[in-house]
C-alpha positions in Angstrom: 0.0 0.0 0.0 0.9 3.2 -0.9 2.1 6.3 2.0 -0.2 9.0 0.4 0.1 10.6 3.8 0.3 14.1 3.4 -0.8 13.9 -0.8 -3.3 15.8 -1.7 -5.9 15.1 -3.1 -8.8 16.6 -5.9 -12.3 18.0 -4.7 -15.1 15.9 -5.3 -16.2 17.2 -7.9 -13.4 17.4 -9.9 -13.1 13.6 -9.1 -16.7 13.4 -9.9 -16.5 14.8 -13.2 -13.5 13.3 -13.9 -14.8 9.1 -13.8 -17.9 10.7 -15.5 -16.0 11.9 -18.2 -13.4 8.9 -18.1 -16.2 6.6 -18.3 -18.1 8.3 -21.0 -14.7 8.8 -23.1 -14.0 5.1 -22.9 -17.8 4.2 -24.1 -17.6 6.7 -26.9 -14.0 5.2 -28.1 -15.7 1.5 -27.8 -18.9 2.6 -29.4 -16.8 4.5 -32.4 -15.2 1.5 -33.4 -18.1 -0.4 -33.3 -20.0 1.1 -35.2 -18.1 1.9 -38.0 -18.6 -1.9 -39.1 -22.3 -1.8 -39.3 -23.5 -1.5 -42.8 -24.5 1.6 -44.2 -28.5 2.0 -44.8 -29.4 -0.6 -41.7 -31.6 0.3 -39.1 -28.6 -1.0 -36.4 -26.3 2.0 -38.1 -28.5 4.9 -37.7 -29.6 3.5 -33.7 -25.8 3.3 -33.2 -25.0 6.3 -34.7 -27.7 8.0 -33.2 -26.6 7.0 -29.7 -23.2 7.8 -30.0 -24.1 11.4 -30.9 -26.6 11.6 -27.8 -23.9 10.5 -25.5 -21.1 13.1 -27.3 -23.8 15.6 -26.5 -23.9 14.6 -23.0 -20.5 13.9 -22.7 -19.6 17.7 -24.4 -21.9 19.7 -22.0 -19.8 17.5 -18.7 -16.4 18.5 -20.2 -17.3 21.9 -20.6 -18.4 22.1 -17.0 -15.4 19.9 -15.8 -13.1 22.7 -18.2 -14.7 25.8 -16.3 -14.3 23.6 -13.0 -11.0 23.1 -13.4 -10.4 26.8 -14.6 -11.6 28.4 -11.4 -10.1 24.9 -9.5 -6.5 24.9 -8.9 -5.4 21.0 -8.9 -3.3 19.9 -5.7 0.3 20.2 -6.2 2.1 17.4 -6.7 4.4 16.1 -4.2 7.4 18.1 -3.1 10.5 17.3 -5.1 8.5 15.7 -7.9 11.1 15.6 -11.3 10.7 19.3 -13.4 10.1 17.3 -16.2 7.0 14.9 -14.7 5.7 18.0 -13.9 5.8 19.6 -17.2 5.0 16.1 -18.9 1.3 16.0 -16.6 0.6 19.6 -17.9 1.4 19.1 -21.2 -1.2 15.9 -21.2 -3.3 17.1 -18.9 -3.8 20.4 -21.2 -3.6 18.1 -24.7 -6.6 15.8 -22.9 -8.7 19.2 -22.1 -8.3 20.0 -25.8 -9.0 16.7 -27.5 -12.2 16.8 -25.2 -13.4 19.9 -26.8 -12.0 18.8 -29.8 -13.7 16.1 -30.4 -17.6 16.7 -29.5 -17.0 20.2 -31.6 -15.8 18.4 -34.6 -18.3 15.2 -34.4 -21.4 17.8 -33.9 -20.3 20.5 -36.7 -19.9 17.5 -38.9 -23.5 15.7 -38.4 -24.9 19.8 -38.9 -23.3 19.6 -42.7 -25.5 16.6 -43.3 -29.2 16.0 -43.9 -29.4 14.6 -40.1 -28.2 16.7 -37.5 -28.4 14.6 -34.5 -31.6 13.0 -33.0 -31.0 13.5 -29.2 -32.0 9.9 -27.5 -34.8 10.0 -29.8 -36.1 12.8 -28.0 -35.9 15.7 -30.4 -33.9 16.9 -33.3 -30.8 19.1 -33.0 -29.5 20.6 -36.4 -29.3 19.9 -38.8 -27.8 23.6 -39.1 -26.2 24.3 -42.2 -26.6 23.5 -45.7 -25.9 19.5 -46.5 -21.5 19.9 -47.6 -20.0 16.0 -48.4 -17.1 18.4 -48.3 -17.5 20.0 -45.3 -18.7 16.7 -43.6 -16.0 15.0 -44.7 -12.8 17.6 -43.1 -14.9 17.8 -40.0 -15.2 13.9 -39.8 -11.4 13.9 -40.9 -10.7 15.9 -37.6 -12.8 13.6 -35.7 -11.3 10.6 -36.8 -7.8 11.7 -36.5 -8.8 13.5 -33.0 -10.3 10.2 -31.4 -6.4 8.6 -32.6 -4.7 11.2 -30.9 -6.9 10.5 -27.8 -6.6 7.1 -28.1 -2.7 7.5 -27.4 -3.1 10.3 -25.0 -5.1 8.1 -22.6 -2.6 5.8 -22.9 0.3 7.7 -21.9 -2.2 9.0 -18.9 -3.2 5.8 -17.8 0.3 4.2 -18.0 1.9 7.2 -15.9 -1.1 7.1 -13.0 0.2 3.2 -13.2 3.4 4.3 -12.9 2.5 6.4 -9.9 0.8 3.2 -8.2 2.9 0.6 -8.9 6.7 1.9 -9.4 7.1 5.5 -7.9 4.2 4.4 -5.0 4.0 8.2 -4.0 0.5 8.8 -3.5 0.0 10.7 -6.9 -2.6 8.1 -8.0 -4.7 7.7 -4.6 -5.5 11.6 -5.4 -7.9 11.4 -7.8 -10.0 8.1 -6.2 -12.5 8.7 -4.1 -12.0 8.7 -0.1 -12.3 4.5 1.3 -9.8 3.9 -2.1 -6.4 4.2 -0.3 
């Protein structure tokens, strides 16, 4: 067991928005690649589709509370005498996570609102579409999607291995800061 005496640790709900976001992210990513296999024109394709969108709209309007969160929420300093360069390395992929958040909702929305869809919100209602149907427009859009949800894909990666790091090889608390109080 770790000494995370002393450590720091996130508000709750910063750790609160944080597993709701890490859990939607990780559906979204699993859903994405799912559904790309479905055949075009089936009724599966368009629920699939359809619920992905629902949850990115969900998921969108959680990041951008969790960014304005943790805009006017400091995070706890690391511990003293933590490497320049760890430091710098959790900012840097703390910041590129924020980013690829936005990123990603923004560019999956704007493209569904250059098509003849828009997105069907849980079957509720109808958002979009709204702008004129552009395959071209769709397309660079869905280009930034795709190429935003790789780039994620790799950046939770490198997150998940270092908060591994932190439990298993450097065992300095850094990890225990994030779970919820009872998981130390």
């Amino acid at each position: 067991m770790a000494n995370n005496i002393g450590v720091q640790r996130y508000d709750k709900v910063a750790m609160t928005l944080h597993w709701i976001v890490a859990i939607g992210v990780f559906v979204m990513v699993g859903l994405g690649w799912y559904m790309t296999d479905i055949p075009r024109g089936t009724p599966d394709r368009a629920f699939f589709y359809n619920l992905h969108k629902s949850i990115g709209v969900t998921l969108a309007i959680i990041v951008l509370i969790r960014v304005a969160w943790r805009w006017t929420h400091d995070p706890p300093p690391l511990p003293q005498g933590t490497a320049s360069w760890v430091v710098s390395g959790a900012k840097l992929s703390h910041g590129l996570l924020y980013a690829l958040l936005v990123l990603m909702p923004v560019a999956g929305f704007t493209a569904s609102n250059f098509t003849k869809y828009g997105v069907t919100y849980f079957g509720l209602f109808k958002i979009g579409p709204f702008f004129a149907e552009s395959k071209a427009l769709y397309e660079l859009f869905q280009g930034i999607h795709h190429a935003g949800a790789d780039v994620l894909v790799i950046v939770l990666a490198v997150h998940i291995a270092a908060a591994l790091k932190h439990l298993l090889i450097d065992k300095d608390g850094v990890f225990y800061r994030i779970l919820p109080r009872g998981s130390s």
